[in-house]
gemmi code that builds the backbone of each chain (N, CA, C; Angstrom):
import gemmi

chains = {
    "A": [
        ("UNK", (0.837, -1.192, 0.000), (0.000, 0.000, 0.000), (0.879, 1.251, 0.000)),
        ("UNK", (0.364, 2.281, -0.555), (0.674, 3.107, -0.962), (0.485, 4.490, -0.405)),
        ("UNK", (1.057, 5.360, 0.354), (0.104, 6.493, 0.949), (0.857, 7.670, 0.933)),
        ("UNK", (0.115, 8.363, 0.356), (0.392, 10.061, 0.155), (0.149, 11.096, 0.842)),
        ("UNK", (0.946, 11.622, 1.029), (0.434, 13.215, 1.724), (1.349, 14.142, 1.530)),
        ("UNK", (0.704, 15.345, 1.593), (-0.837, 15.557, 1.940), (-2.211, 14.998, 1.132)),
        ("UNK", (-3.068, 15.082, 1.409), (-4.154, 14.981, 0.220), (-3.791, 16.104, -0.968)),
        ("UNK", (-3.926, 17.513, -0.144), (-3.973, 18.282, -0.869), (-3.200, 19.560, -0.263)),
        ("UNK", (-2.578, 20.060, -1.303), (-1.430, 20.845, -0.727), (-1.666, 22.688, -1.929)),
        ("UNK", (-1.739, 23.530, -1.037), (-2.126, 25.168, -1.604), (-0.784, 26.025, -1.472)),
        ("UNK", (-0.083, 26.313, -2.518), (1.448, 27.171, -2.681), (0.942, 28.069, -3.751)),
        ("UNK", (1.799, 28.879, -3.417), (1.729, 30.123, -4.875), (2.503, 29.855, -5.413)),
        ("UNK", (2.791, 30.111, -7.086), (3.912, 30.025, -7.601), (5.066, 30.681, -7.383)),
        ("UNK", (6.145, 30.084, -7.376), (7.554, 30.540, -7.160), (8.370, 29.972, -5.666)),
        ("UNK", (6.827, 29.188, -4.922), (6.863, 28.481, -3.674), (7.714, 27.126, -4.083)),
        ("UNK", (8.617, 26.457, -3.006), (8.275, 25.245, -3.274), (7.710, 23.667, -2.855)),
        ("UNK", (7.197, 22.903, -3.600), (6.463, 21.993, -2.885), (7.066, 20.616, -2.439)),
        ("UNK", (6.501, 20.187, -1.577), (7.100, 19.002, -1.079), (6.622, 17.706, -0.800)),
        ("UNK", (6.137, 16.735, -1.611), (5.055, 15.927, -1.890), (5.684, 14.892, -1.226)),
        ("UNK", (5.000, 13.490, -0.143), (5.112, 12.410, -0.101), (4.546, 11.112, -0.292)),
        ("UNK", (5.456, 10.175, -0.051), (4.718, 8.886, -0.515), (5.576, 7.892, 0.687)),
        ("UNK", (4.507, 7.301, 1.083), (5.133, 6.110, 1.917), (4.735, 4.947, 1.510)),
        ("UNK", (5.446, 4.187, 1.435), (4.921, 2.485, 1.220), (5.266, 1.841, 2.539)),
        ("UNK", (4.151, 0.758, 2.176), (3.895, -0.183, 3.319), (5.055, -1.206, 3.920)),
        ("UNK", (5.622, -2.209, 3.194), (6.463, -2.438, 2.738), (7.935, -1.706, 2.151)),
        ("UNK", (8.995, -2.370, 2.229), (10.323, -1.454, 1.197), (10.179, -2.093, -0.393)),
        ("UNK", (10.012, -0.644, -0.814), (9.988, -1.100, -2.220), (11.489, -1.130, -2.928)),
        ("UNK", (12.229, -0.633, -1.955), (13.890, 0.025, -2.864), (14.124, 1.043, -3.333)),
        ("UNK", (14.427, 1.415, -4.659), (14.585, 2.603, -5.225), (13.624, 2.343, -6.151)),
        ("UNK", (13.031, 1.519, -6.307), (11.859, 1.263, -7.214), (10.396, 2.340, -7.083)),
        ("UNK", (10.148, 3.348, -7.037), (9.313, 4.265, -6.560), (9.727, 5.194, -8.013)),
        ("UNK", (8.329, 5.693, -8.317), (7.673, 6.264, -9.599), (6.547, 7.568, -9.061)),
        ("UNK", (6.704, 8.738, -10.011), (5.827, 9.598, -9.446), (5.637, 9.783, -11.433)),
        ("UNK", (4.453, 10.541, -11.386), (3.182, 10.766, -12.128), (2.557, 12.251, -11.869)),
        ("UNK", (2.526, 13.163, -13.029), (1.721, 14.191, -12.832), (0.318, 14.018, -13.426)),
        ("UNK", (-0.798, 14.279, -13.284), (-1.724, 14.331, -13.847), (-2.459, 15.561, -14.029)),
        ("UNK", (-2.795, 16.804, -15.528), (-3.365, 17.747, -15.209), (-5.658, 17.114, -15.837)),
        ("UNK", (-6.388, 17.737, -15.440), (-7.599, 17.686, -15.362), (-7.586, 17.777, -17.324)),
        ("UNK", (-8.611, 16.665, -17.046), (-8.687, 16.133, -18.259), (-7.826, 15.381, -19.683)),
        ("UNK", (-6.503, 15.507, -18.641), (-5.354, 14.810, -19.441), (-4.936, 13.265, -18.609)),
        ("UNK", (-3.733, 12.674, -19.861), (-3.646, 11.534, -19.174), (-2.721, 11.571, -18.591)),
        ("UNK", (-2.428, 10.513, -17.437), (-0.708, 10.916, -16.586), (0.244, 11.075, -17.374)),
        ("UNK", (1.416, 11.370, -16.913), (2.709, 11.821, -17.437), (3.545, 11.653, -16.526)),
        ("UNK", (4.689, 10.253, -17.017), (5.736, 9.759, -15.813), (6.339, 11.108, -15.990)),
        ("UNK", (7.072, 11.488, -14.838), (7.609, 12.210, -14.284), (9.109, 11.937, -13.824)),
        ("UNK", (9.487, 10.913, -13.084), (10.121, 10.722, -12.197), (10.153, 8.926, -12.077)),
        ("UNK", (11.369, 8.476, -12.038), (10.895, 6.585, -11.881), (12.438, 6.256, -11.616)),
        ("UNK", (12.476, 5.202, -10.863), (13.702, 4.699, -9.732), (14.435, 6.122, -8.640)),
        ("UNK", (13.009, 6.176, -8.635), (13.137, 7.719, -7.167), (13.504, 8.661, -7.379)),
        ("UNK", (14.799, 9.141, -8.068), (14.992, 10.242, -8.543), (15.604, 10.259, -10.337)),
        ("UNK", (15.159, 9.744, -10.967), (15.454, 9.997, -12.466), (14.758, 10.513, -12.796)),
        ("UNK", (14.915, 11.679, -14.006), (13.479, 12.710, -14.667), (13.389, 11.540, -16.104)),
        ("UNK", (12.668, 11.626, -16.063), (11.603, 11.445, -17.506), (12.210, 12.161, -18.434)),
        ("UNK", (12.284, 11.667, -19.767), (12.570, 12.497, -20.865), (11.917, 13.902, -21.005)),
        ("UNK", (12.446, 15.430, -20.850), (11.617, 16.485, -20.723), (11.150, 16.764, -20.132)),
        ("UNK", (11.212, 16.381, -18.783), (10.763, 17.046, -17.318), (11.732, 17.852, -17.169)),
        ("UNK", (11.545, 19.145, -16.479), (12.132, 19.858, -16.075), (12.776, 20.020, -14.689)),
        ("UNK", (14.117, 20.623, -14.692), (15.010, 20.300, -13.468), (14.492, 20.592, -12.452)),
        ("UNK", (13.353, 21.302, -12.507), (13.014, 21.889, -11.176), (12.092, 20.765, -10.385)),
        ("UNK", (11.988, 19.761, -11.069), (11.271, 18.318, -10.453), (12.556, 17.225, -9.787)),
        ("UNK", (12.309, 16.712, -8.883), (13.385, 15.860, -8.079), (12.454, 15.150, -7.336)),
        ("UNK", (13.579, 13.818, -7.119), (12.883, 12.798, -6.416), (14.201, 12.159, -5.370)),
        ("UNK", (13.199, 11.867, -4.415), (14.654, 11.357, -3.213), (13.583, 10.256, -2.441)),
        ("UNK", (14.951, 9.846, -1.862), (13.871, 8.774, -0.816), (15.004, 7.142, -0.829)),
        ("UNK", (14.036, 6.294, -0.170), (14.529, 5.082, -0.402), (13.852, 4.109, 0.746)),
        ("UNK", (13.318, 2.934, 0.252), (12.882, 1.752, 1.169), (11.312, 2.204, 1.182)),
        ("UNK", (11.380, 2.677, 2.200), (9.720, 3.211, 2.260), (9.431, 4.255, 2.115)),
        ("UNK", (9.511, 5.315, 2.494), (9.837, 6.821, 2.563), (10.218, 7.772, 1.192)),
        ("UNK", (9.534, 8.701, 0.888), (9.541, 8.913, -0.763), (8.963, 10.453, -1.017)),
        ("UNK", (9.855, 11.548, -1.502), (9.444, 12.068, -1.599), (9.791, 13.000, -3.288)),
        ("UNK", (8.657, 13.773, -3.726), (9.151, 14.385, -4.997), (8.714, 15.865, -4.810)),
        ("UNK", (9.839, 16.540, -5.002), (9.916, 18.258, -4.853), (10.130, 18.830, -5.703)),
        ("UNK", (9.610, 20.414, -6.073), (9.197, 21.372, -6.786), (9.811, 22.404, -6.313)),
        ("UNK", (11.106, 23.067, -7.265), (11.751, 23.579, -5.925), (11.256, 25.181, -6.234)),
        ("UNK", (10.377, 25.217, -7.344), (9.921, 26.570, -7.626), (8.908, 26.710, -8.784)),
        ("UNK", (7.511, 26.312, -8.320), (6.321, 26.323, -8.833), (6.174, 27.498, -9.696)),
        ("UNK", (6.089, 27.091, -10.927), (5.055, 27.488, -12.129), (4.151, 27.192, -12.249)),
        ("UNK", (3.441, 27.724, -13.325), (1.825, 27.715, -12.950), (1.536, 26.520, -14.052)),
        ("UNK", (2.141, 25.810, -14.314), (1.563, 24.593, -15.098), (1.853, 23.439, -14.311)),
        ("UNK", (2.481, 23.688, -12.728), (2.727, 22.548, -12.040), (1.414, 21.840, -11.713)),
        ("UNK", (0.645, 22.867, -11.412), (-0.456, 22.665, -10.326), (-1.223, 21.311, -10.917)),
        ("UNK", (-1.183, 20.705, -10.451), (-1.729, 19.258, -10.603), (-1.808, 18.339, -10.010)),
        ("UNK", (-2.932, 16.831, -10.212), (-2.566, 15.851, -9.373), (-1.252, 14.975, -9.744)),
        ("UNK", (-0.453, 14.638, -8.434), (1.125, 13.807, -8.428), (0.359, 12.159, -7.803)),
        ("UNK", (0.814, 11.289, -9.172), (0.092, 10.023, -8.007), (2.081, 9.495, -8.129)),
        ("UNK", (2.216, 8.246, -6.394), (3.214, 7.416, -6.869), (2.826, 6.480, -7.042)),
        ("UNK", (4.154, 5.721, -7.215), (3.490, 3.949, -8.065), (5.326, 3.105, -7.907)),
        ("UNK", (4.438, 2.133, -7.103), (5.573, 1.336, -6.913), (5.575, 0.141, -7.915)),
        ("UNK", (7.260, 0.297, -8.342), (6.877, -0.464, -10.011), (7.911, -2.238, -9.617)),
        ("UNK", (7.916, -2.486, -8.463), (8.541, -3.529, -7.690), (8.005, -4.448, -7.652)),
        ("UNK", (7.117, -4.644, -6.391), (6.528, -6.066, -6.254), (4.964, -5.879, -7.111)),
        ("UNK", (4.970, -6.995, -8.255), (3.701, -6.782, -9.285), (3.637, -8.314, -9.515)),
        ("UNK", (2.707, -8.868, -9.750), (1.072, -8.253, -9.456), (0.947, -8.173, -8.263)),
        ("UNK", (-0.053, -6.971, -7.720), (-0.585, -5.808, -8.494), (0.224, -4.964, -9.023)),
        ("UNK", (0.393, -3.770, -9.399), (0.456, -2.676, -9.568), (-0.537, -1.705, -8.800)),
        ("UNK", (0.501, -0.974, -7.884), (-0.281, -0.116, -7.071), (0.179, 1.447, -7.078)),
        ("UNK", (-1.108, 2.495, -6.863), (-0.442, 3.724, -6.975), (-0.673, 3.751, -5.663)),
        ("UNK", (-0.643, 5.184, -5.180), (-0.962, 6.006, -4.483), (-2.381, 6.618, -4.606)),
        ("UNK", (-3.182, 7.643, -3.377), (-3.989, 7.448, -3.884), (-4.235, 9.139, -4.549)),
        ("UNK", (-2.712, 9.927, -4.380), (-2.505, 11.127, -4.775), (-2.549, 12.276, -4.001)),
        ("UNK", (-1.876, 13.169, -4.373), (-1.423, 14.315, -4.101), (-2.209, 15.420, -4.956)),
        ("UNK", (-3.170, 16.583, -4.497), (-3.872, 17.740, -5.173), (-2.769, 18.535, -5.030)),
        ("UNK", (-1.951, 19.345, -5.627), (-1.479, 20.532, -5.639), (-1.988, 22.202, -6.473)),
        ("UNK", (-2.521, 22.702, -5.212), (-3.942, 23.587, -5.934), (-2.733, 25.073, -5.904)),
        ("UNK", (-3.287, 25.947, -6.842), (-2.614, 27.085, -6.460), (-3.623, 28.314, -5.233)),
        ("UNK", (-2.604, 28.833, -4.636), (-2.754, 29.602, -3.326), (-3.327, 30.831, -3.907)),
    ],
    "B": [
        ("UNK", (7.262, 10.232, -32.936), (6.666, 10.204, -31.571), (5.914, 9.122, -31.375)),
        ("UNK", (5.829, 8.836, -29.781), (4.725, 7.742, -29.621), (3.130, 8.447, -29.364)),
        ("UNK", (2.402, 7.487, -29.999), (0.542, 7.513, -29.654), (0.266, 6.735, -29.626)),
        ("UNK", (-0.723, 6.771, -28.614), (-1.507, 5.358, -28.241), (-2.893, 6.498, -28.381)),
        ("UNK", (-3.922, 5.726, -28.905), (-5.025, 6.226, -29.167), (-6.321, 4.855, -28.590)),
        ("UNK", (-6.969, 5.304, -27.966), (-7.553, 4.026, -27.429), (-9.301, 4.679, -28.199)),
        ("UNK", (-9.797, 3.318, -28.256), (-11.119, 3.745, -28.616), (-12.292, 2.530, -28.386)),
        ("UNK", (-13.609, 2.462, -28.654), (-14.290, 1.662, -27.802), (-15.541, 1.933, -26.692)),
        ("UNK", (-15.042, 2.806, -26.195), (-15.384, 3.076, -25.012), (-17.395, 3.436, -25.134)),
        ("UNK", (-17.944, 3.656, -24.020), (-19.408, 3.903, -24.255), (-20.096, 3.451, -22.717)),
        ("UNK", (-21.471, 3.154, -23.570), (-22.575, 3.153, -22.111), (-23.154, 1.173, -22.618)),
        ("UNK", (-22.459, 0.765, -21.416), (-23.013, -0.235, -21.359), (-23.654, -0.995, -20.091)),
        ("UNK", (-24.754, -1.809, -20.483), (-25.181, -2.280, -19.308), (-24.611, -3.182, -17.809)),
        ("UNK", (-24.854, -3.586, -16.814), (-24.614, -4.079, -15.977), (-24.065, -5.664, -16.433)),
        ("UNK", (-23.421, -6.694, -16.245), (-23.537, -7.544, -17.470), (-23.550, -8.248, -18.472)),
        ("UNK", (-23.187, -6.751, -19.006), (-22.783, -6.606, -20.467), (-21.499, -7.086, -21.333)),
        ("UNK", (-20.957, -6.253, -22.452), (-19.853, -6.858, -22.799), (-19.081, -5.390, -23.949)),
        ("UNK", (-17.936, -5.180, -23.401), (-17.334, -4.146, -24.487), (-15.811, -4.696, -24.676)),
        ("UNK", (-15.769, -4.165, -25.546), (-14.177, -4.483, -26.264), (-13.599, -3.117, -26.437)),
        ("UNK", (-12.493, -2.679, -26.039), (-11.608, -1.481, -25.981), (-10.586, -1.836, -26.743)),
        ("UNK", (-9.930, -1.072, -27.505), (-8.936, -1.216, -28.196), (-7.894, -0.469, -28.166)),
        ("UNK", (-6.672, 0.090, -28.578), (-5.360, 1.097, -28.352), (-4.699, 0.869, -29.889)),
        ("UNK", (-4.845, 1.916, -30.952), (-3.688, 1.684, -32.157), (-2.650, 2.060, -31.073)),
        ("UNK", (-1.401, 1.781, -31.428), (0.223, 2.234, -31.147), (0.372, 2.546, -32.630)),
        ("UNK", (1.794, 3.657, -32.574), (2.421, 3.960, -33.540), (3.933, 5.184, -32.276)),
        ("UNK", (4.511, 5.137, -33.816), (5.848, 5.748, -33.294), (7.048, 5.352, -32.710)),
        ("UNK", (6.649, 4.188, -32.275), (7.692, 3.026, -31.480), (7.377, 1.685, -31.967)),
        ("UNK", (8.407, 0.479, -31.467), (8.304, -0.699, -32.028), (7.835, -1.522, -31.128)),
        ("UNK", (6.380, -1.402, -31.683), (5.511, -2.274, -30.975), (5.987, -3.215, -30.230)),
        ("UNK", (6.193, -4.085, -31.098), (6.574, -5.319, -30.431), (7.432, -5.883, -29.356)),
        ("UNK", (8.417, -4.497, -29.002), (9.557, -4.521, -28.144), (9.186, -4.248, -26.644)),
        ("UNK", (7.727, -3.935, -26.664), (7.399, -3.544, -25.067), (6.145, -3.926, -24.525)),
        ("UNK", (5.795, -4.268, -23.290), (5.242, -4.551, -22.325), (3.780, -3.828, -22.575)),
        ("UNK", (2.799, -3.839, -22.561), (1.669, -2.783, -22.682), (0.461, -3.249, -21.988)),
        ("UNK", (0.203, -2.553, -21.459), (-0.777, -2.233, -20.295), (-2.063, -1.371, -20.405)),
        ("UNK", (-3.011, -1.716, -19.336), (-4.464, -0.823, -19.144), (-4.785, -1.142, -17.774)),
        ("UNK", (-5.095, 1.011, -17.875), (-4.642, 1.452, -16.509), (-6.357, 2.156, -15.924)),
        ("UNK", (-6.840, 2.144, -15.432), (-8.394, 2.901, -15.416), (-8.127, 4.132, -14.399)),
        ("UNK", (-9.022, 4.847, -14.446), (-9.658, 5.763, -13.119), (-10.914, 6.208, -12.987)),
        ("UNK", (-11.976, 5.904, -12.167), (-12.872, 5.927, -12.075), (-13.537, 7.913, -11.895)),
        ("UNK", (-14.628, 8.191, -12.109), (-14.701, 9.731, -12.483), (-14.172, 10.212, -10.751)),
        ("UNK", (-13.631, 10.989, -10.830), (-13.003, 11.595, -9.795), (-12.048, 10.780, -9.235)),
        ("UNK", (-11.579, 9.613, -9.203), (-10.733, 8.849, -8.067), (-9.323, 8.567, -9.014)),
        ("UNK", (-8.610, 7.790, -8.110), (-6.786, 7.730, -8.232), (-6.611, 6.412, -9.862)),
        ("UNK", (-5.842, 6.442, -9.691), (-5.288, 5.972, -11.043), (-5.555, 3.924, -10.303)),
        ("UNK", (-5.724, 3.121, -11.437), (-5.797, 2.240, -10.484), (-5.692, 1.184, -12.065)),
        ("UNK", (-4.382, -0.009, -11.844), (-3.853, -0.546, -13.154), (-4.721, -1.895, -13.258)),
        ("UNK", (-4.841, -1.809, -14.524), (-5.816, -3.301, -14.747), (-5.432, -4.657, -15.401)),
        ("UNK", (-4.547, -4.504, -16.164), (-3.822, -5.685, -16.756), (-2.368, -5.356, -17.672)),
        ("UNK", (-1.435, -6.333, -17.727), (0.006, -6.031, -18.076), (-0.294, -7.241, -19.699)),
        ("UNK", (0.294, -6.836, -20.331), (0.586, -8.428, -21.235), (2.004, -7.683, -21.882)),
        ("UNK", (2.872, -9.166, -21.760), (4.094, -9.309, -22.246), (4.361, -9.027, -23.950)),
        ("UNK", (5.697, -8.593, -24.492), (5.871, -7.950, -25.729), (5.491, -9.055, -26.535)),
        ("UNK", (5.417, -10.365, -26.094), (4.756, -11.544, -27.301), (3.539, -12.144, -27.205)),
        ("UNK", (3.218, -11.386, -26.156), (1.615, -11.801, -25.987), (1.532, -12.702, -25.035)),
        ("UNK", (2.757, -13.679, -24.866), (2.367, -15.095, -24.039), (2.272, -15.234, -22.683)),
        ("UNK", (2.343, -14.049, -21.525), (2.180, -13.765, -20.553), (0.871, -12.468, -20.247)),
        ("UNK", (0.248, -12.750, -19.427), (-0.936, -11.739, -18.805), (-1.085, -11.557, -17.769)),
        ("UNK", (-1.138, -10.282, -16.895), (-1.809, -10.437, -15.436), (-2.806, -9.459, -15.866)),
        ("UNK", (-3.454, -9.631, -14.644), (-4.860, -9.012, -13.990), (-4.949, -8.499, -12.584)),
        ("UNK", (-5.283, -7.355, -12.524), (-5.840, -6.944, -11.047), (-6.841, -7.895, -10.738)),
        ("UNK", (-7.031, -8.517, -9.325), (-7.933, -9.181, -8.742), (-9.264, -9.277, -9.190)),
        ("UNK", (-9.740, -7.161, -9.263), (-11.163, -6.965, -9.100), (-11.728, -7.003, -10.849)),
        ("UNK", (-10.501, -7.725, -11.856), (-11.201, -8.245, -13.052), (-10.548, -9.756, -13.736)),
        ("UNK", (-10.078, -10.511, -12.998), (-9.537, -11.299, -13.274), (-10.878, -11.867, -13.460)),
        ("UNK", (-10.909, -12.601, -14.459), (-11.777, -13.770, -15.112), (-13.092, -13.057, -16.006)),
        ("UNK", (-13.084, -11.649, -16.130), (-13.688, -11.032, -16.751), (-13.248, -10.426, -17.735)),
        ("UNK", (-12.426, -9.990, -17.638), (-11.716, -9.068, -18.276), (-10.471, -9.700, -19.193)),
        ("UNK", (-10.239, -9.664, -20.519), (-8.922, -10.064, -21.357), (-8.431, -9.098, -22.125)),
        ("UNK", (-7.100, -9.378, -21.944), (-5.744, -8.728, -22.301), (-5.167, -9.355, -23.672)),
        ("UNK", (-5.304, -8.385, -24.802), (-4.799, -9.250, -25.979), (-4.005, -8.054, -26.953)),
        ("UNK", (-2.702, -8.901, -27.812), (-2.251, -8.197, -28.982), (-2.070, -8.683, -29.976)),
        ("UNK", (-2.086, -7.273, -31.027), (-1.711, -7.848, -32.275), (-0.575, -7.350, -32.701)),
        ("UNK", (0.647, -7.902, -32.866), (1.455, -6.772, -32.639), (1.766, -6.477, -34.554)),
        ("UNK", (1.626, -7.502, -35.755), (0.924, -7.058, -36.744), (0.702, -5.711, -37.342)),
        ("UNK", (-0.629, -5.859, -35.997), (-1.204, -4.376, -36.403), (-1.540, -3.444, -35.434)),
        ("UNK", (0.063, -3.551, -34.365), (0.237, -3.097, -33.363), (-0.775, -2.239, -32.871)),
        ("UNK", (-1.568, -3.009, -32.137), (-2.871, -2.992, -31.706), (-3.462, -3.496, -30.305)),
        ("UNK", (-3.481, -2.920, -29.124), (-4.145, -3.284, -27.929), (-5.455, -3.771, -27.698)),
        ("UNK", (-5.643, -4.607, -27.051), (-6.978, -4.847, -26.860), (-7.217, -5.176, -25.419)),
        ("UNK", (-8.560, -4.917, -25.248), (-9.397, -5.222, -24.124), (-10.622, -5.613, -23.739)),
        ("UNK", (-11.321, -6.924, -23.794), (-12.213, -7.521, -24.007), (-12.362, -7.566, -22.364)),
        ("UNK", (-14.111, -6.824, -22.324), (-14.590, -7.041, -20.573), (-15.664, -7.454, -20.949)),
        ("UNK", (-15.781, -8.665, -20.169), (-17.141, -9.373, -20.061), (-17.891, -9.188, -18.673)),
        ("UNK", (-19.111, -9.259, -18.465), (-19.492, -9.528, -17.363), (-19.370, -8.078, -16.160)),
        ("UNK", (-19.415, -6.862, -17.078), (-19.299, -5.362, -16.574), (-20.167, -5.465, -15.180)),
        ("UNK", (-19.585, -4.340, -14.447), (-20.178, -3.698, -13.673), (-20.113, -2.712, -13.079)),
        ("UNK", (-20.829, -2.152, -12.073), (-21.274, -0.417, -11.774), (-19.729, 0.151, -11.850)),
        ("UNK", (-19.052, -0.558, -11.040), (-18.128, -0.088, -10.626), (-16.714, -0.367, -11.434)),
        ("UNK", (-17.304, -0.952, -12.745), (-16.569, -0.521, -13.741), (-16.235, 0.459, -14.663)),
        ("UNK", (-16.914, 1.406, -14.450), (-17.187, 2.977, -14.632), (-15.796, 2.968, -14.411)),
        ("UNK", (-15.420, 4.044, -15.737), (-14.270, 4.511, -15.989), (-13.820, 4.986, -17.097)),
        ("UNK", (-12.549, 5.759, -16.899), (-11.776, 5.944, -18.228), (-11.076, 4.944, -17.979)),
        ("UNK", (-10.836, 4.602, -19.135), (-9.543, 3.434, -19.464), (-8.298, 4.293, -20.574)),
        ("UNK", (-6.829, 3.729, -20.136), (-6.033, 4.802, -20.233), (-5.098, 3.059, -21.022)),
        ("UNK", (-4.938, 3.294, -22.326), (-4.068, 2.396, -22.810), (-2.241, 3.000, -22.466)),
        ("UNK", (-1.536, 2.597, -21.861), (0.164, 2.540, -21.884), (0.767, 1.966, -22.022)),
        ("UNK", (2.310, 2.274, -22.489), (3.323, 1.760, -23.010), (4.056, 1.169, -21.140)),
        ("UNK", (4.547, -0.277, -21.583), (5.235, -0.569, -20.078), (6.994, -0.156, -20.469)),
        ("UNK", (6.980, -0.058, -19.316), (8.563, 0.182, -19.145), (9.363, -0.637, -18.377)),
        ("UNK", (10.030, -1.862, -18.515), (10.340, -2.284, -17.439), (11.898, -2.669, -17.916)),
        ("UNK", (12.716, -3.247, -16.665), (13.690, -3.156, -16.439), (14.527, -4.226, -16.411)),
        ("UNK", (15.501, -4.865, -16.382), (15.991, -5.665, -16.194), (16.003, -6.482, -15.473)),
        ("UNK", (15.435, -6.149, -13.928), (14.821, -6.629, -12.956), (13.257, -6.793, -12.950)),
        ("UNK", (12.591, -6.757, -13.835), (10.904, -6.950, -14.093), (10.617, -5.683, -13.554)),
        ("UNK", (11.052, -4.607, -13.067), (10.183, -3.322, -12.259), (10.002, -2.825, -13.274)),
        ("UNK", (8.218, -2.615, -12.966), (7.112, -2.064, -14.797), (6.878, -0.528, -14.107)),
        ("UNK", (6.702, 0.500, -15.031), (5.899, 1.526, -14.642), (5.672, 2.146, -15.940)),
        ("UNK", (5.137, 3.397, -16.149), (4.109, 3.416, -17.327), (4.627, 4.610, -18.006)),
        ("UNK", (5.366, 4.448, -19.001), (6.100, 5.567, -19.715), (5.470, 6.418, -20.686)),
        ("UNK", (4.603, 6.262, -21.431), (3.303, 6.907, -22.478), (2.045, 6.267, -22.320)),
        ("UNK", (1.019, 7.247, -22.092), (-0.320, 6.957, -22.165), (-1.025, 7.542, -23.226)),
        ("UNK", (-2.107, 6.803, -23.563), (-3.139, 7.272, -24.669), (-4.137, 8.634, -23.368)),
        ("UNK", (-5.263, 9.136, -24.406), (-5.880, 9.617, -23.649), (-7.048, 9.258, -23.115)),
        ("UNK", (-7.296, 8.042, -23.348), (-8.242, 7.364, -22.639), (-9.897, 7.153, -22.952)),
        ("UNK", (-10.524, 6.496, -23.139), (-11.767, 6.101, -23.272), (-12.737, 5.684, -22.353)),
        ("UNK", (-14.014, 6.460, -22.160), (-14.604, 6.555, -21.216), (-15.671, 5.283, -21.187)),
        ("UNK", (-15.851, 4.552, -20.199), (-16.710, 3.273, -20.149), (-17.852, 3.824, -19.206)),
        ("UNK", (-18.985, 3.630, -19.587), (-19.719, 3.665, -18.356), (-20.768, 2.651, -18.180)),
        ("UNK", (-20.713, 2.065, -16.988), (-22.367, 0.923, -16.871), (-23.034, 1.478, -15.961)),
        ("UNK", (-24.109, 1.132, -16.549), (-25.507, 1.945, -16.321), (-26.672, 0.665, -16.750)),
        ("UNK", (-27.372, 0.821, -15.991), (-29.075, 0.261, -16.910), (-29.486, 1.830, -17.198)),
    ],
}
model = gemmi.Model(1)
for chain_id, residues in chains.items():
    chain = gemmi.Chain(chain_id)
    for i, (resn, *xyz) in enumerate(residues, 1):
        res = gemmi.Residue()
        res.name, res.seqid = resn, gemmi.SeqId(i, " ")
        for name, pos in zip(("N", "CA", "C"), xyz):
            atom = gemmi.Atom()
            atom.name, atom.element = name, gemmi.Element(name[0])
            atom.pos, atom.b_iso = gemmi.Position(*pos), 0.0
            res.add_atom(atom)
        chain.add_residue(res)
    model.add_chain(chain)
structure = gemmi.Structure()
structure.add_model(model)
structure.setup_entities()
């Protein structure tokens, strides 16, 4: 299992954010984050904890390890604002996310 | 570039029976893992079945195993998704993706289509 927090998190741009994820279990460095904006489909982000995705931008980072997981924004633009799910891409079947992160603007 | 374009989707009964599909293009089909991922209207992302780059392996989430099939053509690099036996709480978009996995089997989901909306209803 998978658990995020905050639910939902309110910054202005130029703030930065600080999203987590805990798993139940140690997943390793095996931990994946996901942006999602409203009405679009996800977009890996971030996968083996801190690697960017082709074309993510530097200002996205990922740290963590075992259980404990977090992905930071070290200076919000206004196209951040979105839902962040994680997803542990380790022990499968299942495949499990998180159940997400709101990042609303302030 | 890669697209996954999924299509299919609609209002079906409790029951019932729909077939979802995903063209691919832009990448070589055949070389990767591909998956369907749902989210129900408002809720978290939640994955529904994996099938291997030759077809000859499948899983299933629990809450559709024996309903639900996972099939390709890689041909006519083409996803599929055959659900039998729908229900309420099969309401959803369905989100066709490309798998990514690793040398060590760790999958996670590198391109998504934009998804096709299912809904059951009477």
């Amino acid at each position: 299992v998978l658990t995020q927090s905050p639910a939902t998190l309110s910054l202005s741009p130029g703030e930065r954010a600080t999203l987590s994820c805990r798993a139940s279990q140690s997943v390793g460095s095996n931990l994946v984050w996901y942006q999602q904006k409203p009405g679009q489909a996800p977009r890996l982000l971030i996968y083996d904890t801190s690697k960017r995705a082709t074309g993510v931008p530097a200002r996205f980072s990922g740290s963590g390890s075992g259980t404990d997981f977090t992905l930071t924004v070290s200076s919000l633009e206004p196209e951040d604002f979105a839902v962040y799910y994680c997803q542990q891409r380790s022990h499968w079947p299942p495949i499990t996310f998180g159940q997400g992160t709101r990042l609303d603007i302030k | 570039e890669v697209q996954l374009v999924e299509s299919g989707g609609g209002l079906v009964q409790p029951g019932g029976s729909l077939r979802l599909s995903c063209a691919a293009s832009g990448f070589i089909y055949s070389s990767y893992w591909m998956s369907w991922v749902r989210q129900a209207p408002g809720k978290g992302l939640e994955w529904v079945a994996n099938i291997k780059r030759d077809g000859t392996d499948k899983y299933y989430d629990d809450s559709v195993k024996g309903r639900f099939a996972i099939s390709r053509d890689n041909a006519k690099k083409s996803l599929s998704l055959q659900m039998n036996n729908v229900r309420v709480e099969d309401t959803a978009v369905y989100f066709c993706a490309r798998g990514a996995v690793d040398d060590s089997g760790n999958y996670c989901f590198d391109n998504w289509g934009q998804g096709t909306l299912v809904t059951v209803s009477s």
